[in-house]
N, C-alpha and C positions, 0 to 999 in steps of 0.2 A: 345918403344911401348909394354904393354901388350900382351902376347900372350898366354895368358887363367887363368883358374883357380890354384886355390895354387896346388900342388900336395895332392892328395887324397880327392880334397875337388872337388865339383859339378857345374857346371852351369844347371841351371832347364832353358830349351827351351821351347817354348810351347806343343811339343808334351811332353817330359821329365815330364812338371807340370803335365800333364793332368794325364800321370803313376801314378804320385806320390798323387795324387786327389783320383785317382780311388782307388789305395792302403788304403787310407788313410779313404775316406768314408765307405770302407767295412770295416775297422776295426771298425770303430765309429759305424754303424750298427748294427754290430751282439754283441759289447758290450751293447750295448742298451739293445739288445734283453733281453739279460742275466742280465739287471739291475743293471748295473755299472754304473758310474757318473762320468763324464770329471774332471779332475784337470790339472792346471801344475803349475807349481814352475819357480823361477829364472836360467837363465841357469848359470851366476857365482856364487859358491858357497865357504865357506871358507874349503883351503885344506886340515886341519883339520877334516873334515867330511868326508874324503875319506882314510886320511891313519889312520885313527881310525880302520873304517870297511876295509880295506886291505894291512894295513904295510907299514910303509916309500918305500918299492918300488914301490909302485906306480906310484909314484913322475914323473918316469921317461916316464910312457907312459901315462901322463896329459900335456896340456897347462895349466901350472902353473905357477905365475909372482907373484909379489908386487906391487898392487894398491899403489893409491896415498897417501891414509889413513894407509901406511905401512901396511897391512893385507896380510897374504899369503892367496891366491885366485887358486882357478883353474876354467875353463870350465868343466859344467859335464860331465863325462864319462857315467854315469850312472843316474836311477832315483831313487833307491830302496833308496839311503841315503835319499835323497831329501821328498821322500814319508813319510820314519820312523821319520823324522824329523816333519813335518809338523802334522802327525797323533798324534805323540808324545805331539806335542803342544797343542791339542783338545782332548785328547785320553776318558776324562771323557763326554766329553758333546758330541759326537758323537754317532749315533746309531748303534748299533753292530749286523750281523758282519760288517763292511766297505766294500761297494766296490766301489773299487775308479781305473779308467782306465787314461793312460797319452800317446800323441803323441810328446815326447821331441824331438828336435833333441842332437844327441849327440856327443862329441869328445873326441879320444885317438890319441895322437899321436905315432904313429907305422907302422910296417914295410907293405906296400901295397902288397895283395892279393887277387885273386879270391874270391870275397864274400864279402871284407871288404877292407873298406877305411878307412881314418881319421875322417872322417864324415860321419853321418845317423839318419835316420829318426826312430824311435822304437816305436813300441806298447807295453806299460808296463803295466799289469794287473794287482791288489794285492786284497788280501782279509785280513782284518784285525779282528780278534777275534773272529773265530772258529776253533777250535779243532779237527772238526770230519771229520772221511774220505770222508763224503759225499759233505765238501767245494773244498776237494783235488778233489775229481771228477768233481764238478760244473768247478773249472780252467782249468783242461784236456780238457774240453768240448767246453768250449768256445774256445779256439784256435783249434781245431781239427775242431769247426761248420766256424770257417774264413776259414781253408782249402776247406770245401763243397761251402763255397760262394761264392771263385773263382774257382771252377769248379774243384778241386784235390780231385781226390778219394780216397777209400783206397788201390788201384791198381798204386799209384800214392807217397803216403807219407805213412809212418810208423811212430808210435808215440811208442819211443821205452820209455819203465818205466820201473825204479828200488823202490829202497827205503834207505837209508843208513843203517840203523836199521838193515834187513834182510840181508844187504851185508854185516856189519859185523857180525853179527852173525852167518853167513856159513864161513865164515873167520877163525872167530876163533872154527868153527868146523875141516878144515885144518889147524890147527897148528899155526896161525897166533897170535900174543904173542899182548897182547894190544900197547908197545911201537912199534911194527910195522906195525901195521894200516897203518898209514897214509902213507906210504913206499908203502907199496901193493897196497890203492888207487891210489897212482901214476903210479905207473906199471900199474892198468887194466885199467888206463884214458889212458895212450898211448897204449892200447895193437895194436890197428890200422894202430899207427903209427910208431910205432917200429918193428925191424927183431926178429922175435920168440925166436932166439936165443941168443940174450940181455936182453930178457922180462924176459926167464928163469934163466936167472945169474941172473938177480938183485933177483926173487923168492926166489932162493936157498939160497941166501944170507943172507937172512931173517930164515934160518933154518930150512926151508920145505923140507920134503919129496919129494923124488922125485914123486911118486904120487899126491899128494896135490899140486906141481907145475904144473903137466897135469892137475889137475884140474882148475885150476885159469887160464893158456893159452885160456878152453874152454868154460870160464863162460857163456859166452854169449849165450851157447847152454844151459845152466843149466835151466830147468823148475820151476816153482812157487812148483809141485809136489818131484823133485829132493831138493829143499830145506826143503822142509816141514818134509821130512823121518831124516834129520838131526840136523835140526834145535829141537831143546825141550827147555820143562822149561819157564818160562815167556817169551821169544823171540818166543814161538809158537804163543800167542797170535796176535801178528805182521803180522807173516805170515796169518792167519785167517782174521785183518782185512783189509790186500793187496788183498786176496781173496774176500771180501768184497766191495774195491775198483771195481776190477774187475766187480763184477755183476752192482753196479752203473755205470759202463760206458758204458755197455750193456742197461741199462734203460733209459740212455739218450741219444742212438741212433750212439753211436761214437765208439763201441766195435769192428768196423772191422779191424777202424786203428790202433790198441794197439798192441804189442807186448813187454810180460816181459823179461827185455833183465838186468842181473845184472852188466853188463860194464858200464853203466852210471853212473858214479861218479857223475859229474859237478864239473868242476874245483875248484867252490870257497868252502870256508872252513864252513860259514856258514849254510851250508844244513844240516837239521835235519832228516827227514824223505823222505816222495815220491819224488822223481823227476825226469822228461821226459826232453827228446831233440825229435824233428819233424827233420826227413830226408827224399831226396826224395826215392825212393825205385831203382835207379838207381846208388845210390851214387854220381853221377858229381853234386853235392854241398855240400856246408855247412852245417851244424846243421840249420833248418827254425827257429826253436822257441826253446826255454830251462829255464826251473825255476822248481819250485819245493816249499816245505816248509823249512820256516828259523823259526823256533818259538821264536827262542833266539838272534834274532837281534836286535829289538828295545830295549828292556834291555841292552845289550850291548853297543848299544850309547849311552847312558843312559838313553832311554826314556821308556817307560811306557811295564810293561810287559804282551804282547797280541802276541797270537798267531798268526801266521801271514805265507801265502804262496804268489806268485809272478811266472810271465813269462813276458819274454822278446822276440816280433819279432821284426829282424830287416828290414828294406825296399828293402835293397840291395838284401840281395839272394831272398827275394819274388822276388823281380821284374824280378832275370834274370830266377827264374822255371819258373815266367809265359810269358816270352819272349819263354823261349825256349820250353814250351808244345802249345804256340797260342793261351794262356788265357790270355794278357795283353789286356780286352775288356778297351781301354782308348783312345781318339781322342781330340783334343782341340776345345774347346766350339765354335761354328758355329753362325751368327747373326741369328736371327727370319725371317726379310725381310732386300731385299737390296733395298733400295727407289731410285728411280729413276726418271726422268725429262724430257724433252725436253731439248734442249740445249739451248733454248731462254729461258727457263722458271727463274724465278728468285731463284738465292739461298736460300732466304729467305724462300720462300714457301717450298721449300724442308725441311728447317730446322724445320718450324712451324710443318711439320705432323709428323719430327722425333720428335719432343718434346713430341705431343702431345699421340705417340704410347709407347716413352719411359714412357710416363709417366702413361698408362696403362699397364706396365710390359714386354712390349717387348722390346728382343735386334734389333736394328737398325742401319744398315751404309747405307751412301750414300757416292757419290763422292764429294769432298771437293773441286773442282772448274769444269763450265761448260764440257761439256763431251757428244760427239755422244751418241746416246741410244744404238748403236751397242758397244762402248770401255765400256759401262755401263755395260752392260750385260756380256760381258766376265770379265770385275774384278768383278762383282758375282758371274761369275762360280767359276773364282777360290779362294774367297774368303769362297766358300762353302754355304752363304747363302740360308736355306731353301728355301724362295719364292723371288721370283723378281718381284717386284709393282714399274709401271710406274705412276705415275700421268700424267692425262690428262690433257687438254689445259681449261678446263673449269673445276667446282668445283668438277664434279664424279672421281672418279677412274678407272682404267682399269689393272686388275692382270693380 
């Protein structure tokens, strides 16, 4: 006998769906607002498309096999390949910039934790062929206006924002030598989760001063202003239009949630310029949301070279902030009326007025064989139906 679902993976109950509904409409929503436009793709994709954009190890936290057509395939983890791919395909006859929103569900097979399973449902956002920081704010926005949708303030979530650009470029204003770049982005991606005093060995390692180590332990306290006294030369530029940024996200109403925070890396290697992770301001979760701008990815798969930014939320840690703040407003769909009978009356006449209400747009249950009007009424109650409509013994009604 069965006794449940695969490990990491979900059984949706009807209260569960109705979560995952409610989620799921507020996403579609407030992309709308923003004038975005639904896609989605196939969910088996060839694995090829995945260890292009992230290196044969991926391999190992994909469900990947050999269809019957001998093709190596995987389940997607992701939808950013799927999206580059598919834009790549139209990239000329398309209107620019693109906006194109997607509710995949997705799969990695990996180690089970708080936040994250083998399986989930994700909001994927992208914007394809604009350049300017004010596309990078419009995507800030819209995921920071889903936070206000379900009732998360900025007393609530923090939209922490870097930029890669200005990160390295304070970088190697501390001593950081171009071949150790990406060594130091690793170090300040776990600064979190590492003991300070590991952070600093791997630092020093790198050949920094011991000051310029205290520096990088603190980044995170470092201001947009503390950068800018250091930063010179064409990289001020950058700095100016981060500042920039900033005032566009004050214009569109989401400047409480922000905070420039230079620790944000984002794991993947892809990132070019701005990018934000959404936490709760409490810390007990996950990262809510995370992307940023890749302007060099679609070229790189080989497809059409457009500028290009993206964020991903996933359903999982939504669902459990707003479980655990008492914002999962979400209840499973309830009938209209429960019809009801005499117990002599014929079933058929029952069925005829369900037809004829379903067939004016209302939901309708009745009891499926005769039944006291008293056992009637209580599986309405608990069936939750709105109104309870008896039919009477003659052609009127009696609600």
């Amino acid at each position: 006998m069965f006794k449940g679902a695969l490990p990491g993976f979900r059984d949706f109950y009807p209260q569960e769906l109705a979560e995952r509904a409610y989620i799921m409409s507020t996403w579609r929503e407030v992309a709308r607002r923003y004038a975005f436009v639904e896609y989605d793709g196939p969910p088996l994709e060839p694995l090829e498309l995945y260890t292009r954009k992230s290196g044969d190890e991926i391999v190992g936290q994909l469900y990947s096999f050999v269809d019957k057509g001998e093709r190596e395939v995987a389940l997607r983890p992701e939808m950013t390949p799927t999206v580059a791919r598919m834009v790549a395909a139209r990239a000329n006859a398309l209107r620019k910039p693109v906006r194109w929103f997607s509710m995949p569900q997705l799969f990695r097979y990996e180690r089970q934790q708080k936040g994250r399973l083998r399986e989930h449902y994700q909001l994927n956002v992208d914007l394809f062929g604009a350049s300017e920081v004010a596309a990078d704010a419009e995507l800030l926005a819209v995921a920071l206006d889903i936070m206000r949708a379900f009732g998360l303030t900025p007393d609530d979530i923090v939209a922490r924002v870097s930029d890669r650009r200005i990160l390295t470029a304070y970088l190697a204003s501390l001593g950081v030598t171009a071949g150790g770049m990406d060594a130091a982005y690793g170090v300040i991606d776990k600064l979190e989760r590492t003991p300070r005093d590991v952070s600093a060995e791997r630092l020093a390692a790198l050949g920094l001063a011991p000051s310029a180590v205290e520096a990088v332990l603190g980044i995170q306290a470092a201001t947009l202003a503390d950068v800018a006294r250091v930063v010179t030369g064409a990289d001020a530029a950058v700095v100016e239009e981060f500042a920039q940024y900033q005032r566009y996200l004050e214009a569109l109403g989401v400047g409480a949630y922000v905070r420039f925070d230079l620790s944000i890396v984002r794991g993947l290697a892809y990132y070019t310029g701005i990018v934000f992770e959404l936490f709760d301001r409490s810390g007990e979760f996950r990262a809510v949301a995370g992307g940023g701008r890749y302007d060099t990815l679609l070229a790189s798969l080989g497809g059409a070279d457009l500028p290009a930014l993206g964020f991903g939320m996933g359903d999982v840690v939504l669902g459990e902030l707003l479980r655990a703040r008492g914002l999962m407003k979400a209840v499973p769909e309830r009938a209209d009326v429960w019809l009801a009978a005499a117990e002599t009356e014929p079933l058929e006449r029952v069925m005829r007025e369900a037809a004829a209400r379903r067939g004016a747009g209302q939901s309708v249950e009745y009891a499926l064989r005769p039944q006291s009007l008293s056992k009637q009424k209580k599986a309405a109650q608990a069936s939750g139906a709105q109104e309870f409509v008896t039919l009477s013994t003659d052609d009127g009604r009696n609600g």
